[in-house]
C-alpha positions in Angstrom: 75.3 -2.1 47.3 72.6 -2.5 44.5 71.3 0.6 42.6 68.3 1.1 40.9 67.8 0.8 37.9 65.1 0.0 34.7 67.0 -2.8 33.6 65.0 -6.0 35.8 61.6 -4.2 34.0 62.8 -5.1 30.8 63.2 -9.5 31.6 59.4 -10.0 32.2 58.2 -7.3 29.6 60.4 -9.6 26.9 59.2 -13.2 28.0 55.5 -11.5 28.0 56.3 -10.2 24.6 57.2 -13.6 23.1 54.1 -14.9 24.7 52.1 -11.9 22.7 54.3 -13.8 19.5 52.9 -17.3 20.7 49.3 -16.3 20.6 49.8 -14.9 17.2 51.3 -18.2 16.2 48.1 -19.6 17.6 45.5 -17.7 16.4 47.6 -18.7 12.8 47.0 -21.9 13.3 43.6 -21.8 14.6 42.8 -19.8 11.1 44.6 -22.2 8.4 42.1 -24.8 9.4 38.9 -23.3 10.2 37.6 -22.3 6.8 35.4 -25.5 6.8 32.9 -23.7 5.1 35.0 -23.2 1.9 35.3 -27.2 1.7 31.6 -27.2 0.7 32.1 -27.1 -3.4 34.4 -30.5 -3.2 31.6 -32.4 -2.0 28.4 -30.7 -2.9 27.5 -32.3 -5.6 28.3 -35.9 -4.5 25.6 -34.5 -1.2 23.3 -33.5 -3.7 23.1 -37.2 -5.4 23.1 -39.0 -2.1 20.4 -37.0 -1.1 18.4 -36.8 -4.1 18.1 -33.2 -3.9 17.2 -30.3 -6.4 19.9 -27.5 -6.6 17.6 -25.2 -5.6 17.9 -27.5 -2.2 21.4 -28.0 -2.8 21.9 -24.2 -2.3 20.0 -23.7 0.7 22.7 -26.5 2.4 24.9 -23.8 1.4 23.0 -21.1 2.7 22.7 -22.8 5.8 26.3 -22.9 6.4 26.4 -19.4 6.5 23.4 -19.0 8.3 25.2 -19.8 11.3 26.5 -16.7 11.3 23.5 -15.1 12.2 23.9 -16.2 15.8 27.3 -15.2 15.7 26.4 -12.5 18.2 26.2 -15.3 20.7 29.8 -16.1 20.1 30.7 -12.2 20.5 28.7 -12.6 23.6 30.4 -15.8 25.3 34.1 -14.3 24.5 33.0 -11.1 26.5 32.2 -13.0 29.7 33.8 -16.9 29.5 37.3 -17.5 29.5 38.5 -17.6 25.9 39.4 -21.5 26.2 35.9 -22.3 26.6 34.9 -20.5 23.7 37.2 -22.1 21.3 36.1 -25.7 23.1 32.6 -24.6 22.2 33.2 -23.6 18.6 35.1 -27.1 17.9 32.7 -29.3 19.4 29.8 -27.8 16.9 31.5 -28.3 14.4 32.5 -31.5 15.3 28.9 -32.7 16.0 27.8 -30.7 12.7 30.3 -32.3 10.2 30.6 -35.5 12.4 27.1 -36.8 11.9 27.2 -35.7 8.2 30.4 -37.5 7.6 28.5 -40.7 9.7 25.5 -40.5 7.5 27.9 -40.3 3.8 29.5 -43.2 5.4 26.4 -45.0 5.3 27.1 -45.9 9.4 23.9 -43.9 9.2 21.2 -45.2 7.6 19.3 -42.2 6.9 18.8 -38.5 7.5 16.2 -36.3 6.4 17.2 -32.7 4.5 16.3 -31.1 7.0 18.1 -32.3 9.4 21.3 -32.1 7.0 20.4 -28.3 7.2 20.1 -28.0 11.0 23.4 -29.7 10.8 24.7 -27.4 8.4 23.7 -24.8 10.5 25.3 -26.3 13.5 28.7 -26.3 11.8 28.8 -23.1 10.2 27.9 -21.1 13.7 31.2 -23.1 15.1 33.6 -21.1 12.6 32.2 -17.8 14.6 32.9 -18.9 17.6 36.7 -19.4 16.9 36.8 -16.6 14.7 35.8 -14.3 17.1 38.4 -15.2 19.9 40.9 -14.7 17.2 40.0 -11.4 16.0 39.9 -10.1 20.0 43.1 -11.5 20.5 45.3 -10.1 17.8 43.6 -6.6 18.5 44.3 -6.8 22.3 47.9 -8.0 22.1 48.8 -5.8 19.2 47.0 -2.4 19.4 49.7 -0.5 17.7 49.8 -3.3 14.9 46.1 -4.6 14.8 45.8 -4.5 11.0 48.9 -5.7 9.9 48.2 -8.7 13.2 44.8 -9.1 11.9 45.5 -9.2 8.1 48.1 -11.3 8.7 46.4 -14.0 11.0 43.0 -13.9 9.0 45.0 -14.6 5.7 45.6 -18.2 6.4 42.0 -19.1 6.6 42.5 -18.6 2.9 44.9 -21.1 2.8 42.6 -23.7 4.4 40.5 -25.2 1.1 44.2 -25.5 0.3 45.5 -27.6 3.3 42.3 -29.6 3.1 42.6 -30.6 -0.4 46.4 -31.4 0.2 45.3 -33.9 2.7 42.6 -35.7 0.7 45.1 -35.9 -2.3 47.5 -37.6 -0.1 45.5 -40.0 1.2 43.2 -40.6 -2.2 44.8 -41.5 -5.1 44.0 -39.9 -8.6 41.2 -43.1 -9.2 39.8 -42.6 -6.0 36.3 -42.0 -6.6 34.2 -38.5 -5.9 32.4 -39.9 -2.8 35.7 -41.5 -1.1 37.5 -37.7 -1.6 33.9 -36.7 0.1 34.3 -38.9 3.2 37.7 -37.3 3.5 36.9 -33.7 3.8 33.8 -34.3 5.7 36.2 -36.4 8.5 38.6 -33.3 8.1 36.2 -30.9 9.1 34.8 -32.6 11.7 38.0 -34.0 13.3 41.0 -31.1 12.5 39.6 -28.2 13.9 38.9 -30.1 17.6 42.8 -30.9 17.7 44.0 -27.7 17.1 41.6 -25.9 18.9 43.3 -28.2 22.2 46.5 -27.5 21.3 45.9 -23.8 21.0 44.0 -23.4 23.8 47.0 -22.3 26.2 48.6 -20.1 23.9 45.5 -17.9 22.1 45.0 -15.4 25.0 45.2 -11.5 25.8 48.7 -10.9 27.3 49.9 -7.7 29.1 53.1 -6.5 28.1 52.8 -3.4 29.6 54.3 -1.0 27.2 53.9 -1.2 23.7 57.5 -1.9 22.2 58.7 -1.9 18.3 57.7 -5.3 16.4 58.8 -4.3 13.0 61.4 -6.7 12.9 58.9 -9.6 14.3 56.3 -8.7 11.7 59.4 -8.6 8.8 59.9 -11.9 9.5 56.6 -13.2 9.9 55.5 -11.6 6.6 58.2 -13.0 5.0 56.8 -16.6 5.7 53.8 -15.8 5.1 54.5 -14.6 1.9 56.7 -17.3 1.4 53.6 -20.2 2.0 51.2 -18.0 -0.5 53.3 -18.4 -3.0 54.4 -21.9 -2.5 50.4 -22.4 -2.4 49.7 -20.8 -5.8 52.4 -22.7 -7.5 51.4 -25.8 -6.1 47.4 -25.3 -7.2 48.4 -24.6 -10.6 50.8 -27.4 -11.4 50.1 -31.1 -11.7 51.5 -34.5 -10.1 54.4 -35.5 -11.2 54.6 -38.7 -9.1 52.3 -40.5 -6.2 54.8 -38.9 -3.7 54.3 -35.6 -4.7 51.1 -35.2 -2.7 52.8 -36.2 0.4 56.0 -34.2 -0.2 53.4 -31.3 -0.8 51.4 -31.5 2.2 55.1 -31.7 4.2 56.0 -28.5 3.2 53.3 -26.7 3.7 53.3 -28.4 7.4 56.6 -26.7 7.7 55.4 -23.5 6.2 52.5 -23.0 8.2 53.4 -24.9 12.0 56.4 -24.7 12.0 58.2 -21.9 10.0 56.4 -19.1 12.5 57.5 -20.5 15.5 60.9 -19.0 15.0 59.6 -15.6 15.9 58.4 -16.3 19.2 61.9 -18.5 19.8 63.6 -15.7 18.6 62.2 -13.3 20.7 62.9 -15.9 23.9 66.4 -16.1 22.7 66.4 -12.1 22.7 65.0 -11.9 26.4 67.6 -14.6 27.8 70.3 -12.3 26.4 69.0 -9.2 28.2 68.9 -11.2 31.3 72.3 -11.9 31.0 73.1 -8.4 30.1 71.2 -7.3 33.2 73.2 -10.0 35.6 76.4 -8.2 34.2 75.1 -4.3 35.3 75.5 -4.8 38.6 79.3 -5.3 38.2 79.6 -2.1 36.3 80.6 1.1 38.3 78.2 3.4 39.0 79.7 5.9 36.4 79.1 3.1 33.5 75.6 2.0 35.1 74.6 5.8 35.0 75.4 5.5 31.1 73.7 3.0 30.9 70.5 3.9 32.8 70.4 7.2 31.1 71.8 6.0 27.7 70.2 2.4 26.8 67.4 2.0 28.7 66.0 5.7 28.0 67.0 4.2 24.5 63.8 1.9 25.1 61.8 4.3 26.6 62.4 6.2 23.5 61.4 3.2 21.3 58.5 3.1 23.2 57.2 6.9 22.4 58.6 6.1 18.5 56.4 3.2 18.1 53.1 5.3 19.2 50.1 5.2 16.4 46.7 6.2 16.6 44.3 3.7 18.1 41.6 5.6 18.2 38.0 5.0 16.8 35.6 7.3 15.0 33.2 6.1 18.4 33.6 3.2 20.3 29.4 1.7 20.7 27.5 -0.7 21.4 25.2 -2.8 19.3 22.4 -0.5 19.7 24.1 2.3 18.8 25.7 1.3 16.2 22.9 0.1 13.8 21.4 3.7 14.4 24.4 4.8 12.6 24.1 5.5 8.5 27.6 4.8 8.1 26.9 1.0 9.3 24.2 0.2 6.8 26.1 1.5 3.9 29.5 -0.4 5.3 26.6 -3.4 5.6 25.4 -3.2 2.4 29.1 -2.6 0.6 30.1 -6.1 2.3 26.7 -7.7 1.4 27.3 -6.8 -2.4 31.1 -7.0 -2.3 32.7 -10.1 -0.2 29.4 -11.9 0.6 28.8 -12.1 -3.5 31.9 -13.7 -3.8 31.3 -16.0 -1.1 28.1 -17.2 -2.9 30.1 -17.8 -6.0 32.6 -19.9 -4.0 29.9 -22.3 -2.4 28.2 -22.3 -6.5 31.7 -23.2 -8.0 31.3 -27.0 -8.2 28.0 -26.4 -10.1 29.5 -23.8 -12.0 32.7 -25.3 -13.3 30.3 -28.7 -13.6 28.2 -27.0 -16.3 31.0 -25.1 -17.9 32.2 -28.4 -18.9 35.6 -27.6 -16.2 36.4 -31.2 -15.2 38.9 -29.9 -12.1 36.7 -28.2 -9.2 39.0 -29.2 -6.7 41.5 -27.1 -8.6 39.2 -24.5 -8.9 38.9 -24.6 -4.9 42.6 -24.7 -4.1 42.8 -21.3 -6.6 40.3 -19.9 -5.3 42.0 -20.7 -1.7 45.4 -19.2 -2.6 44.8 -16.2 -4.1 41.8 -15.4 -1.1 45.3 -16.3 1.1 47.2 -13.4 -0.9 43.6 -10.8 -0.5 43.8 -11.3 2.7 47.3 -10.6 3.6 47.7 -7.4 0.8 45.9 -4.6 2.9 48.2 -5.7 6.0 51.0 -5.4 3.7 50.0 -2.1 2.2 49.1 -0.8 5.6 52.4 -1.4 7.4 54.4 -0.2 4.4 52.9 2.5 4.0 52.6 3.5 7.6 56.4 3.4 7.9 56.9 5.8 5.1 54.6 8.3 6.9 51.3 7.2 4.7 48.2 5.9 6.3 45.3 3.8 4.0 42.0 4.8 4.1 40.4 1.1 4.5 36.8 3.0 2.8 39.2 4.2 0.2 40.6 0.4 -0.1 36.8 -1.1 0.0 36.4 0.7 -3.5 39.5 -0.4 -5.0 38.7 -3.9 -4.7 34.6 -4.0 -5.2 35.4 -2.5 -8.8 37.4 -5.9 -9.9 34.8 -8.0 -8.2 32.6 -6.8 -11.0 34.6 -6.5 -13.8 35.5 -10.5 -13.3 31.8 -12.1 -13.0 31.6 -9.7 -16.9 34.7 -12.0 -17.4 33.0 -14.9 -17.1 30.3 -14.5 -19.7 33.4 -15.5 -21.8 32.9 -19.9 -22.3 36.2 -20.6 -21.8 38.0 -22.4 -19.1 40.8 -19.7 -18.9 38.4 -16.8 -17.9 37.0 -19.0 -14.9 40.2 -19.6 -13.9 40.9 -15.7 -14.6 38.1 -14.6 -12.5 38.0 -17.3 -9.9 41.6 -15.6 -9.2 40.2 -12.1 -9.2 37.3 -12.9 -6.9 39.1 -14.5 -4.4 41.3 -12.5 -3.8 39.2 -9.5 -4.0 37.0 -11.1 -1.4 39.9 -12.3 0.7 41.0 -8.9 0.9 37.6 -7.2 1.8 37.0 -9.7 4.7 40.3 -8.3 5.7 40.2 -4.7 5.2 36.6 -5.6 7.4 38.3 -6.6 10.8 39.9 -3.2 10.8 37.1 -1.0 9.2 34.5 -2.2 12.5 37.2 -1.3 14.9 38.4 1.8 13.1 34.3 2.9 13.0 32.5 1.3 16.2 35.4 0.7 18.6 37.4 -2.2 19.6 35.6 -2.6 23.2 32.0 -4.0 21.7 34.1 -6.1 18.5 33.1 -9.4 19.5 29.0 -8.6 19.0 29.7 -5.6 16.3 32.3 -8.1 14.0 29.4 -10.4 14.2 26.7 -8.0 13.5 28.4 -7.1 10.6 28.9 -10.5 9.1 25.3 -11.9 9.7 24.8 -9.9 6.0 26.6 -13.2 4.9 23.8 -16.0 5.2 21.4 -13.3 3.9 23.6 -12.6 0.7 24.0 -16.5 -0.1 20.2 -17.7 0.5 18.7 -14.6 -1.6 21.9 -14.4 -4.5 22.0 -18.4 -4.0 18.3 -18.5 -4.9 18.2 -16.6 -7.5 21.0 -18.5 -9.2 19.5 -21.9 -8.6 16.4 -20.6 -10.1 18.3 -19.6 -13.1 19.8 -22.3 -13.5 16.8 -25.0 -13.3 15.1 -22.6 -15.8 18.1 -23.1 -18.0 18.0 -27.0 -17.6 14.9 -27.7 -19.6 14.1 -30.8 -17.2 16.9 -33.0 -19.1 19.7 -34.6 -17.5 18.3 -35.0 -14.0 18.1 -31.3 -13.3 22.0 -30.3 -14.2 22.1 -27.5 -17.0 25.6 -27.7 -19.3 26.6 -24.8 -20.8 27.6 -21.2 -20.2 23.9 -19.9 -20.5 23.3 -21.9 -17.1 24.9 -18.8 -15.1 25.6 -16.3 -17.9 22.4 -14.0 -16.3 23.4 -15.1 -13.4 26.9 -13.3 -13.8 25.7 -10.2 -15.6 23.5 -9.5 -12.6 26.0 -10.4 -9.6 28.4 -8.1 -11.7 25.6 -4.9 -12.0 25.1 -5.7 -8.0 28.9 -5.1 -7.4 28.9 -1.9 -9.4 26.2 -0.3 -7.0 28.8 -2.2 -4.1 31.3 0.1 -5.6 29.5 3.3 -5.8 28.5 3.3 -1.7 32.5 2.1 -1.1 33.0 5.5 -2.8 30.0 7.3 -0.9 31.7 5.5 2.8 35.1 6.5 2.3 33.8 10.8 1.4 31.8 10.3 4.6 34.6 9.0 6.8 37.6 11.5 4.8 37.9 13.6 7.7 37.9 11.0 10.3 40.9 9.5 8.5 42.9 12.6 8.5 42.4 13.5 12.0 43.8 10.0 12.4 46.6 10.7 9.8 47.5 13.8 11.5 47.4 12.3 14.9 49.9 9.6 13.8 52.3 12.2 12.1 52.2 14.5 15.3 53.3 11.2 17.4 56.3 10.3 15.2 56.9 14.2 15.0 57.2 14.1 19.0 59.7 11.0 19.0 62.4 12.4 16.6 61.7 15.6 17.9 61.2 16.2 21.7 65.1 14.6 22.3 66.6 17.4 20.8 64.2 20.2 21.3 62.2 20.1 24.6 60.5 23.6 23.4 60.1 24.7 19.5 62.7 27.4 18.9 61.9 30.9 17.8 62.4 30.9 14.3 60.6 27.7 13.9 57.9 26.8 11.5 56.0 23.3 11.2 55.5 22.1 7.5 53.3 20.2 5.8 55.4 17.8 6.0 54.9 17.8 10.2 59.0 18.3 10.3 60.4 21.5 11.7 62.5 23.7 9.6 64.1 26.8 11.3 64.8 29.7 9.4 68.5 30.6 10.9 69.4 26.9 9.7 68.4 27.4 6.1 
């Protein structure tokens, strides 16, 4: 005689929930190697002598790059009504046919291309990153609602990481003689080959799943923020030390294979592991008595239904809107215009650094790049790490609140670098990637949290197109600068600190205004935020609560503190 029970619910809800681990594990992947774009500085200026190009040109390749972003609506678009597979196929193809022909043409297997078509190719390659971008955003957010910035901070913190793994490669495959334009063909074949392959092998695994109830993950994300952690810090010590030996490339680019595909794998095993053991649990109920498999219906499994209520957060927006809607909203334009001064500044200092550390006399860009990489890895991962902490002790972030702790660093480093010396661009390099890291972070959240998670895919994108604006009119007026500075000598290239020292004092005046709205956002959007905060509270209140008392007693008072305190108990 079989008797039912909960217990056969609980096999498929935990192989569906180490699926929901898989995809996570994919969209990580999918994220350490599409930050193409951030390769740019290690081969611009060999691209700017093989095309005989001014660096006023020179930064509108750069621009262009981020220009794709402005149809990044179309990506938002696509992932609404294709099948995320195609859309990742999509977003690897253009950027294989965007870097591909560029790495053909440095190759010299083509003879020529005009500038203008290395722009439309630029263009091409930078509107691929959207397009696999966006399918990770929308999958993190659907398969962890309860969790989506901690998810989302964590998966879009490796894209930090990718300068990194990219310059890993080309020093294990170049030696330290190996000239500027062979370590050029090398990134250039990266970009256009690496993100295709992983895009195929992720395919299957980066999709929504339905695990039907949300269940605690705190253990899941533990781990997984321990090797994340783990990989950042392996990744700064690695930028800043020097080869010891020929090998040490190699061994390098090993461990952070392990780190990054391997390492995070154990979760979703884990989890697998955890699910075969209920099933065997749940093969050994039916034996039990029906005394015992009362206790256990009413004892364990309400045990889960109670984990279940415990885990419940607020995943509310402030609205959830469409496109339209949403730029007839003040609070978007200030949120646009504290990203366009904030993270998109930093992103035009990023694609300037080879011509900045070039005329600062700083013979090591590609060590510039890998610093830059890392500590953009560590921006990105701090507000998920503040967020879950924090959230466990009962504390929620306001993201405006975070948006103005990290725009008033931004400008305090470009100050920084008015100092000549090779330790404040190092300094500051530091500072702005990770301040920038963490703002792109904070972002993914901040949309959601404002405009909904339903219309993400074309508000995310929206958002974002302030990017190729920022770098063609900050990138402009920084080439200008700088040709003004070079007197016609030298073939155009200005040395010395003058070359950007206006150039600084104004990106760092520009973040100070940045600063100021962050502050003028987060008074707007207070009350919102506490509503949420409150929301949360009542919904852990409810979990430790409602087991013991169905109904509040008489004598009962609720605290600040949302905890009950009875006045016959004290």
């Amino acid at each position: 005689m079989s008797f039912p029970t909960k217990a056969p619910n609980l096999i498929p809800a935990m192989s569906q929930a180490a699926l929901q681990w898989l995809s996570l594990v994919a969209v990580v992947w999918l994220q350490f190697i599409n930050g193409t774009n951030t390769n740019f500085p290690a081969y611009s200026s060999e691209l700017k002598h093989l095309l005989s190009i001014s660096q006023l040109q020179l930064n509108n390749l750069a621009f262009a790059s981020d220009a794709g972003k402005i149809l990044g609506c179309l990506a938002g678009l696509a992932a609404d009504h294709l099948p995320f597979s195609v859309v990742l196929i999509v977003g690897s193809v253009l950027g294989f046919i965007g870097y591909g022909v560029q790495f053909l043409y440095v190759s010299k297997i083509i003879s020529s291309l005009s500038y203008w078509q290395v722009f439309c190719l630029s263009v091409l390659a930078g509107n691929s990153i959207c397009w696999i971008n966006t399918v990770c955003y929308i999958v993190v957010i659907r398969n962890f609602p309860a969790y989506r910035q901690v998810a989302a901070g964590i998966s879009t913190s490796y894209i930090g990481l990718s300068a990194k793994f990219f310059t890993d490669i080309v020093d294990a495959v170049c030696t330290k003689h190996s000239s500027q334009i062979r370590r050029a063909k090398v990134y250039l074949l990266l970009n256009t080959v690496l993100p295709l392959v992983v895009c195929v092998i992720a395919v299957p695994m980066a999709r929504v799943i339905d695990a039907g109830k949300e269940r605690k993950k705190e253990s899941g994300f533990i781990v997984m923020f321990v090797i994340t952690i783990a990989t950042g810090i392996y990744a700064v010590i690695s930028s800043l030390g020097s080869d010891p030996s020929r090998l040490w490339p190699v061994i390098n680019l090993i461990i952070m294979v392990v780190l990054v595909v391997l390492a995070p794998l154990a979760i979703p095993l884990g989890e697998s592991l955890v699910g075969e053991w209920w099933s065997r649990k749940e093969e050994r109920v039916h034996d039990f008595p029906m005394k015992e498999l009362g206790s256990v219906e009413d004892g364990k499994i309400e045990e889960e239904d109670d984990v279940s209520v415990e885990v419940f957060q607020e995943v509310g927006a402030k609205e959830e809107i469409g496109l339209k809607s949403m730029v007839m909203r003040l609070d978007f334009w200030i949120y646009f215009f504290i990203y366009f001064l904030g993270a998109t500044i930093g992103l035009v200092f990023f694609n300037n650094l080879g011509q900045i550390s070039e005329s600062r006399g700083c013979p090591r860009t590609s060590s510039l790049v890998s610093l830059s990489s890392a500590f953009g890895f560590f921006g990105r991962l701090t507000p998920s790490l503040l967020d879950y902490f924090f959230s466990r002790n009962k504390y929620m972030v306001s993201r405006p609140a975070s948006l103005v702790a990290l725009m008033a660093p931004i400008s305090g480093a470009f100050f920084i670098l008015i100092n000549p010396t090779n330790l404040c661009l190092y300094i500051s390099t530091a500072i702005i990637g990770a301040c920038t890291g963490a703002i792109a972070s904070t972002a993914v959240s901040l949309t959601s949290d404002l405009f909904g998670a339903t219309n993400f895919g074309v508000n995310h994108n929206v958002l974002v197109a302030n990017i190729p604006l920022g770098s063609f009119l900050f990138g402009f007026f920084a080439s200008r600068l700088y040709h003004k500075k070079a007197h016609g000598g030298g073939g155009g290239r200005c040395i010395g600190v003058q070359c950007y020292r206006q150039t600084f004092i104004v990106w760092g005046l520009l973040s100070l205004i940045g600063t100021f709205l962050s502050i003028v956002l987060y008074v707007r959007t207070r009350k919102f935020y506490f509503q949420r905060f409150q929301a949360a509270a009542a919904g852990r209140l409810t979990a430790d609560v409602q087991p013991q008392w169905k109904n509040q007693p008489s004598g009962c008072s609720r605290r600040r503190s949302f905890t009950y305190v009875c006045s016959s108990l004290q």
